[in-house]
CHARMM internal coordinates of N, CA and C (Angstrom, degrees):
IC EDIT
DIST 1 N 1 CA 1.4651
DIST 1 CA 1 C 1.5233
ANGL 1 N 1 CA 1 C 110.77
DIST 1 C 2 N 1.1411
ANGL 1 CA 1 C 2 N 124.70
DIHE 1 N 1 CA 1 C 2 N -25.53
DIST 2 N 2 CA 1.5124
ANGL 1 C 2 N 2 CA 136.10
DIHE 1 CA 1 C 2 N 2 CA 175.83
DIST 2 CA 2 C 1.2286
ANGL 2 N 2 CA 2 C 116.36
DIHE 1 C 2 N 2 CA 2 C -56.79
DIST 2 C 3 N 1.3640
ANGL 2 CA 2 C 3 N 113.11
DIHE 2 N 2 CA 2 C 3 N -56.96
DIST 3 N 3 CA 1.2032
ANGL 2 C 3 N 3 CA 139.83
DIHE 2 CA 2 C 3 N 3 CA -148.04
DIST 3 CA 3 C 1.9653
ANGL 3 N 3 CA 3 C 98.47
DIHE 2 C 3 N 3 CA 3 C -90.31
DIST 3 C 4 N 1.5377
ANGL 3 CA 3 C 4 N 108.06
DIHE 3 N 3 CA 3 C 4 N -23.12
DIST 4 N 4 CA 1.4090
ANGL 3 C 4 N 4 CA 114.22
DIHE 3 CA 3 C 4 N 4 CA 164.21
DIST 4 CA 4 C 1.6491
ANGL 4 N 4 CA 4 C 109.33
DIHE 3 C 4 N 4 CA 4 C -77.27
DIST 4 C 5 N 1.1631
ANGL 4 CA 4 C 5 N 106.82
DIHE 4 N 4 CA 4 C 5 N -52.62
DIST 5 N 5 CA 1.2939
ANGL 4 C 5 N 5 CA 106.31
DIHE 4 CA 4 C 5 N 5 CA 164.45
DIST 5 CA 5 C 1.6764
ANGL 5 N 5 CA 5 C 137.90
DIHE 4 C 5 N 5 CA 5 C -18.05
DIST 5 C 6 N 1.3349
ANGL 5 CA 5 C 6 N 69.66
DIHE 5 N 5 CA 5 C 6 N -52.97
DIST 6 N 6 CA 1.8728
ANGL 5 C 6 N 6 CA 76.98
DIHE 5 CA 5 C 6 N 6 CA -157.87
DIST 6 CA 6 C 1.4099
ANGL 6 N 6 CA 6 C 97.95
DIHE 5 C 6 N 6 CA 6 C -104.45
DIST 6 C 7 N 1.6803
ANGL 6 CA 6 C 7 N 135.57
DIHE 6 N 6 CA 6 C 7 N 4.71
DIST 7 N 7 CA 1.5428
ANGL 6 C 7 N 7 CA 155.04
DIHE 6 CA 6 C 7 N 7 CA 133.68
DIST 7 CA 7 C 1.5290
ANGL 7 N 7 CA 7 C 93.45
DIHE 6 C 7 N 7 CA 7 C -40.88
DIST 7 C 8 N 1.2660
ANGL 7 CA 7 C 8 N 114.85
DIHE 7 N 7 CA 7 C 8 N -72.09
DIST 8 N 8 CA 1.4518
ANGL 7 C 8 N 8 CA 114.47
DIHE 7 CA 7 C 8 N 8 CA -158.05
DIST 8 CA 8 C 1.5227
ANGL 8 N 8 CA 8 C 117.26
DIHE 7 C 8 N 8 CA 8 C -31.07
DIST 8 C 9 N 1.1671
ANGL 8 CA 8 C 9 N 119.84
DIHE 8 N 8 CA 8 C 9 N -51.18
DIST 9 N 9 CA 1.8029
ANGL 8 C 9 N 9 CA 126.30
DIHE 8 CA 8 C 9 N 9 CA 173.81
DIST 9 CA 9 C 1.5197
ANGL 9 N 9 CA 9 C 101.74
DIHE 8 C 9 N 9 CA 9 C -47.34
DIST 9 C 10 N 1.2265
ANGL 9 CA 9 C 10 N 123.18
DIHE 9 N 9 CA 9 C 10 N -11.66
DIST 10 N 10 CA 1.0300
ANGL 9 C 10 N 10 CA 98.51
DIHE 9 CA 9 C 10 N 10 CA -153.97
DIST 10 CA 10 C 2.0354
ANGL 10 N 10 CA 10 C 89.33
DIHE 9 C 10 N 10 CA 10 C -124.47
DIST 10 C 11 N 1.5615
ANGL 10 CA 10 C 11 N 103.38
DIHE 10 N 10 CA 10 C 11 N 116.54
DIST 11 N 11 CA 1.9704
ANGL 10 C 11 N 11 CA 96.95
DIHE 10 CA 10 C 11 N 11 CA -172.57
DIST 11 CA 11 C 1.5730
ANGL 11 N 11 CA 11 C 102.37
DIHE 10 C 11 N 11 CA 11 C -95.25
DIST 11 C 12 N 1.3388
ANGL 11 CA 11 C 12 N 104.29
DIHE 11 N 11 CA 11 C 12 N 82.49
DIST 12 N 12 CA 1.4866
ANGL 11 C 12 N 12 CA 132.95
DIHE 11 CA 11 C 12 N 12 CA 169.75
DIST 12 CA 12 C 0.9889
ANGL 12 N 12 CA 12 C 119.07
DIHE 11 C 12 N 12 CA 12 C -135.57
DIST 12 C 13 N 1.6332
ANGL 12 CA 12 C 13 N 130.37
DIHE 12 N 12 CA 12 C 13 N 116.91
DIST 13 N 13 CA 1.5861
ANGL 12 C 13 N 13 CA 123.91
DIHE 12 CA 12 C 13 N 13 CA -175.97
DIST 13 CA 13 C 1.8240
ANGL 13 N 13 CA 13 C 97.90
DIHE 12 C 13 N 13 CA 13 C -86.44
DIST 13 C 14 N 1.0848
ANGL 13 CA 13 C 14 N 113.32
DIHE 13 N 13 CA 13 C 14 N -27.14
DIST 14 N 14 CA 1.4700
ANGL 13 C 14 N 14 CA 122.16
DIHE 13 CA 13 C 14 N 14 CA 178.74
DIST 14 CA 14 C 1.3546
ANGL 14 N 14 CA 14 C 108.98
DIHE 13 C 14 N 14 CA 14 C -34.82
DIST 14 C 15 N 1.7848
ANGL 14 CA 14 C 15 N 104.25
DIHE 14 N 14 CA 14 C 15 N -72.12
DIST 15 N 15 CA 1.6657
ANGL 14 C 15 N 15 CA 129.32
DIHE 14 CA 14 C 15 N 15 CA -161.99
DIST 15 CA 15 C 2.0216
ANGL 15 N 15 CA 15 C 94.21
DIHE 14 C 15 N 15 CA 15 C -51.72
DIST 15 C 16 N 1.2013
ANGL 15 CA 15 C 16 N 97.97
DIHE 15 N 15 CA 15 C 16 N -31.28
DIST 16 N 16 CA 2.0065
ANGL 15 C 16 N 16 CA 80.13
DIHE 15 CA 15 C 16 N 16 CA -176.37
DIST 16 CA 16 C 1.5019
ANGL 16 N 16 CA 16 C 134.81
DIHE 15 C 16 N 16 CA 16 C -84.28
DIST 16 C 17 N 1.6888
ANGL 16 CA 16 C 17 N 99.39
DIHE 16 N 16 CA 16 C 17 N -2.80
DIST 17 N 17 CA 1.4835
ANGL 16 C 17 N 17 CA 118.24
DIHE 16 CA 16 C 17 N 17 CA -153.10
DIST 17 CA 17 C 2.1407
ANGL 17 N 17 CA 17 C 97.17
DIHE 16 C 17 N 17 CA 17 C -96.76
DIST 17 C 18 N 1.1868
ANGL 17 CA 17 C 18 N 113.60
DIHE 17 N 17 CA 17 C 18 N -6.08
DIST 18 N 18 CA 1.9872
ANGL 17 C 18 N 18 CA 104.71
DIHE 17 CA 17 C 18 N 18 CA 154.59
DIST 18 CA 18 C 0.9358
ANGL 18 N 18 CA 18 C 65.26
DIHE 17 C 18 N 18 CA 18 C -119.41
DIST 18 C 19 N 1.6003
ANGL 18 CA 18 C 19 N 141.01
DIHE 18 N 18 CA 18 C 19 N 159.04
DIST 19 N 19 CA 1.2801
ANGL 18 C 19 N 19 CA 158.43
DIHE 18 CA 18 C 19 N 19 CA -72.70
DIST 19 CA 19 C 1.6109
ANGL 19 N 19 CA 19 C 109.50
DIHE 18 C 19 N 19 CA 19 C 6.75
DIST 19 C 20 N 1.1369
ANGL 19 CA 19 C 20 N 110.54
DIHE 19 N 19 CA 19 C 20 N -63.27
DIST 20 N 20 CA 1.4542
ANGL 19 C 20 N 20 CA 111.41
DIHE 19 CA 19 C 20 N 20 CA -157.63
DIST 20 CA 20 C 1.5155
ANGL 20 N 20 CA 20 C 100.49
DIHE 19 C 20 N 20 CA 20 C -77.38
DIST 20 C 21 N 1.7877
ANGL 20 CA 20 C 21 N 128.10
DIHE 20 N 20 CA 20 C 21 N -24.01
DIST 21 N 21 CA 1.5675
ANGL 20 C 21 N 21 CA 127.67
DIHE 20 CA 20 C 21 N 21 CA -170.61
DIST 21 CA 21 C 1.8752
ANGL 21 N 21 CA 21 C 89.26
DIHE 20 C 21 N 21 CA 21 C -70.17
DIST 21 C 22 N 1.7445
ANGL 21 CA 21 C 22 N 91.74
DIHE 21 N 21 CA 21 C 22 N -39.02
DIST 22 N 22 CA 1.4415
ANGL 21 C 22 N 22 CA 94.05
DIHE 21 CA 21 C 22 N 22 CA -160.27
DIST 22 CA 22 C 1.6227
ANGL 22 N 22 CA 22 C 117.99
DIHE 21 C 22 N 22 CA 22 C -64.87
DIST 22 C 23 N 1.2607
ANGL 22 CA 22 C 23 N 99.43
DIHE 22 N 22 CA 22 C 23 N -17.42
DIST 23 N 23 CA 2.0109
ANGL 22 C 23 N 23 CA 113.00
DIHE 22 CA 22 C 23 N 23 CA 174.54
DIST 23 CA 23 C 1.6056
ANGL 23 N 23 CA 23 C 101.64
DIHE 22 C 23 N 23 CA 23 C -76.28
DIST 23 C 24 N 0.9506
ANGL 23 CA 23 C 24 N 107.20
DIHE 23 N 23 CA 23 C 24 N -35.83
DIST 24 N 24 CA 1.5936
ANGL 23 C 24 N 24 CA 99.48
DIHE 23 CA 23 C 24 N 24 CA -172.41
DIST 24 CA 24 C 1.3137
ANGL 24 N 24 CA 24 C 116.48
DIHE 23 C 24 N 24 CA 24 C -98.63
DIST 24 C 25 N 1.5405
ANGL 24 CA 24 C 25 N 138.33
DIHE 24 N 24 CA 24 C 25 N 8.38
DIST 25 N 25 CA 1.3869
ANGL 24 C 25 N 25 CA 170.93
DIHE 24 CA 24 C 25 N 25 CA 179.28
DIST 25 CA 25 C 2.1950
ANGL 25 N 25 CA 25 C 83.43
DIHE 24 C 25 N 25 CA 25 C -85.95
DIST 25 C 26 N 1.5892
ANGL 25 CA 25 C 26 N 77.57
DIHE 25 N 25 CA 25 C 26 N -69.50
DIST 26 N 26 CA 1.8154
ANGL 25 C 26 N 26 CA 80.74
DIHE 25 CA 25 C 26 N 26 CA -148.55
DIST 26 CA 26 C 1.9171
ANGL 26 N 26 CA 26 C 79.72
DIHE 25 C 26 N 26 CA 26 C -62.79
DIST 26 C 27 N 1.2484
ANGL 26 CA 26 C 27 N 163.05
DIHE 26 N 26 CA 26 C 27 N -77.06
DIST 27 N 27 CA 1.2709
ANGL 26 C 27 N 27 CA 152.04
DIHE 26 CA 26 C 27 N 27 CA -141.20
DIST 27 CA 27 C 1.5283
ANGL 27 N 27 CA 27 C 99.89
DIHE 26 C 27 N 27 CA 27 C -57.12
DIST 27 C 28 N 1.5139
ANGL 27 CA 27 C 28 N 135.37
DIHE 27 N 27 CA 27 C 28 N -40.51
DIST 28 N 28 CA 1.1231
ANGL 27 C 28 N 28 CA 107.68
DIHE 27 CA 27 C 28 N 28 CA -179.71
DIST 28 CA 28 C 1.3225
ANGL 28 N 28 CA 28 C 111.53
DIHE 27 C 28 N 28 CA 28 C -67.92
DIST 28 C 29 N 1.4181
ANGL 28 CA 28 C 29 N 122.53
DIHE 28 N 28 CA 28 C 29 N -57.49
DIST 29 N 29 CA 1.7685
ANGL 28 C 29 N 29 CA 114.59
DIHE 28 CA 28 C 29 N 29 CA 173.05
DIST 29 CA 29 C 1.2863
ANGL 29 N 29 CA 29 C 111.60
DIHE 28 C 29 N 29 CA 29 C -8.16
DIST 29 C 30 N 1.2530
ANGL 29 CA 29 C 30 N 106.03
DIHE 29 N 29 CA 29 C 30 N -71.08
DIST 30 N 30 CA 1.9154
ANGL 29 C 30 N 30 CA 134.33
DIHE 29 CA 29 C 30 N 30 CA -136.35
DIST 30 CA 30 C 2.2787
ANGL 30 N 30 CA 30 C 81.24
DIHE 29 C 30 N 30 CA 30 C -63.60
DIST 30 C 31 N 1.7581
ANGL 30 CA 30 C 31 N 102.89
DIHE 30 N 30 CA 30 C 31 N -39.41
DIST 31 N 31 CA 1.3763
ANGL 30 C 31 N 31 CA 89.36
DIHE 30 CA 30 C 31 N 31 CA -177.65
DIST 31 CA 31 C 1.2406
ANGL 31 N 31 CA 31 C 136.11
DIHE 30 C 31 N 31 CA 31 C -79.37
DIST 31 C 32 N 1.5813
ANGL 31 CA 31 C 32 N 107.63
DIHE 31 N 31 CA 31 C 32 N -6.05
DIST 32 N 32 CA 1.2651
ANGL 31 C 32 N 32 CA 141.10
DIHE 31 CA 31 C 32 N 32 CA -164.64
DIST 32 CA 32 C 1.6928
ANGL 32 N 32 CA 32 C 99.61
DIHE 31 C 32 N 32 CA 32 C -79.89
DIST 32 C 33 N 1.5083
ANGL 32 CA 32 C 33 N 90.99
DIHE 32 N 32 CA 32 C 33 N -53.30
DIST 33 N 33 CA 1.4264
ANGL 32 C 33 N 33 CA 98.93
DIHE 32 CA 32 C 33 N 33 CA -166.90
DIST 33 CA 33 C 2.1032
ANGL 33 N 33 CA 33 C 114.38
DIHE 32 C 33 N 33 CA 33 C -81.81
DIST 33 C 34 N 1.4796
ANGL 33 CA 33 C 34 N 106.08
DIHE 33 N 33 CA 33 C 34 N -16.10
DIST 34 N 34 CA 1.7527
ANGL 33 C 34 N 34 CA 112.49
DIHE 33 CA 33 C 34 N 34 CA 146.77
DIST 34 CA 34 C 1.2447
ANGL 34 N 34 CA 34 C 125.94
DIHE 33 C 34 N 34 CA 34 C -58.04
DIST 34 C 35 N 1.3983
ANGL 34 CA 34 C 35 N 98.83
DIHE 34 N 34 CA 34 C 35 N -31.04
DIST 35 N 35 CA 2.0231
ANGL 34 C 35 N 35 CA 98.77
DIHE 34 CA 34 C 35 N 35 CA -170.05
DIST 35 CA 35 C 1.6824
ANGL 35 N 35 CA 35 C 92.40
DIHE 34 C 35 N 35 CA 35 C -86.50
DIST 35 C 36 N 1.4249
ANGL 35 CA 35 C 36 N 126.30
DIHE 35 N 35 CA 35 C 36 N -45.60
DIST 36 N 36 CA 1.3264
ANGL 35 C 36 N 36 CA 118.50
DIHE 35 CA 35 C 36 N 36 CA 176.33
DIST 36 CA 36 C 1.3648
ANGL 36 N 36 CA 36 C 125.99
DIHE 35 C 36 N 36 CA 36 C -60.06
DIST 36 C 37 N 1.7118
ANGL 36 CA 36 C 37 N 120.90
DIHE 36 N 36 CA 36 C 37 N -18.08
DIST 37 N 37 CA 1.9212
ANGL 36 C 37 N 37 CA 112.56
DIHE 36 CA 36 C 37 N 37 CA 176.71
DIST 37 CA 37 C 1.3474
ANGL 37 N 37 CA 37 C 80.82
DIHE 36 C 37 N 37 CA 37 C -105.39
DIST 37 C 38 N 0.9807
ANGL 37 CA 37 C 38 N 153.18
DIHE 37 N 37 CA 37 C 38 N -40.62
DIST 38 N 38 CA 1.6217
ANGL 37 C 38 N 38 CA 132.62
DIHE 37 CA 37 C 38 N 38 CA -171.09
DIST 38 CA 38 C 1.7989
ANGL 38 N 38 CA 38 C 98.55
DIHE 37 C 38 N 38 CA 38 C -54.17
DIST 38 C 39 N 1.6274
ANGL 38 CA 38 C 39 N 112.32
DIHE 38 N 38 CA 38 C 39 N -50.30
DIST 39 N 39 CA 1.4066
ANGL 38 C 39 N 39 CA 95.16
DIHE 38 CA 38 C 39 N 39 CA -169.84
DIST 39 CA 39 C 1.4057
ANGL 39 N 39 CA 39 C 125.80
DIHE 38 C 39 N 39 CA 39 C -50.89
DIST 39 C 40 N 1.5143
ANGL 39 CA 39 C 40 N 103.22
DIHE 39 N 39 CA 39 C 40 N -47.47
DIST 40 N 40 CA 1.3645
ANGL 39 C 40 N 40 CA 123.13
DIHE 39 CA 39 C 40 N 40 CA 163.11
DIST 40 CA 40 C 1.3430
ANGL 40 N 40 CA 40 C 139.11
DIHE 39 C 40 N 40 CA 40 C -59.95
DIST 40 C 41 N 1.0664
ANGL 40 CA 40 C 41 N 109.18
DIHE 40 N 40 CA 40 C 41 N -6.01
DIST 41 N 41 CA 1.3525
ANGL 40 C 41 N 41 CA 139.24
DIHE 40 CA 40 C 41 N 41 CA 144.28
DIST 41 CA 41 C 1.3877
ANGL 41 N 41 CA 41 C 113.69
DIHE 40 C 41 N 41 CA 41 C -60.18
DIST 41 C 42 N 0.9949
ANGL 41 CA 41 C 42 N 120.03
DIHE 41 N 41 CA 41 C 42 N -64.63
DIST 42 N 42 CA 1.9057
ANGL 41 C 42 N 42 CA 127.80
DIHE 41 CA 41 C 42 N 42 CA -169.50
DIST 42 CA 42 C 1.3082
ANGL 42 N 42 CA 42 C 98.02
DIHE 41 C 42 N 42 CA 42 C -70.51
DIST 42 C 43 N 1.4795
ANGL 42 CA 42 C 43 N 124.63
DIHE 42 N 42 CA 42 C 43 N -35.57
DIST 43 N 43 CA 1.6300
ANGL 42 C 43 N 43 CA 129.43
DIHE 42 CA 42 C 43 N 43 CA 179.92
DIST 43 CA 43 C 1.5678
ANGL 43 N 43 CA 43 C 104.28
DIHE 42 C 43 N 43 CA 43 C -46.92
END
COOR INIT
IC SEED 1 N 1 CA 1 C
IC BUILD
């Protein structure tokens, strides 16, 4: 939400689109890396 924020000054749909690849980059990781200590977990 920050990172839209502080886009807003700026009237470019361009300037928000790596921000926004880059939010959804880091959420797949972040899920990648739950399914890997849960597995290891059950190990």
């Amino acid at each position: 939400l920050n990172l839209i924020n502080v886009n807003e000054k700026i009237d470019n749909d361009r300037s928000k689109i790596p921000y926004l690849e880059f939010s959804a980059l880091k959420k797949t990781n972040l899920d990648k890396l739950k399914r890997t200590i849960n597995t290891h977990l059950k190990n």
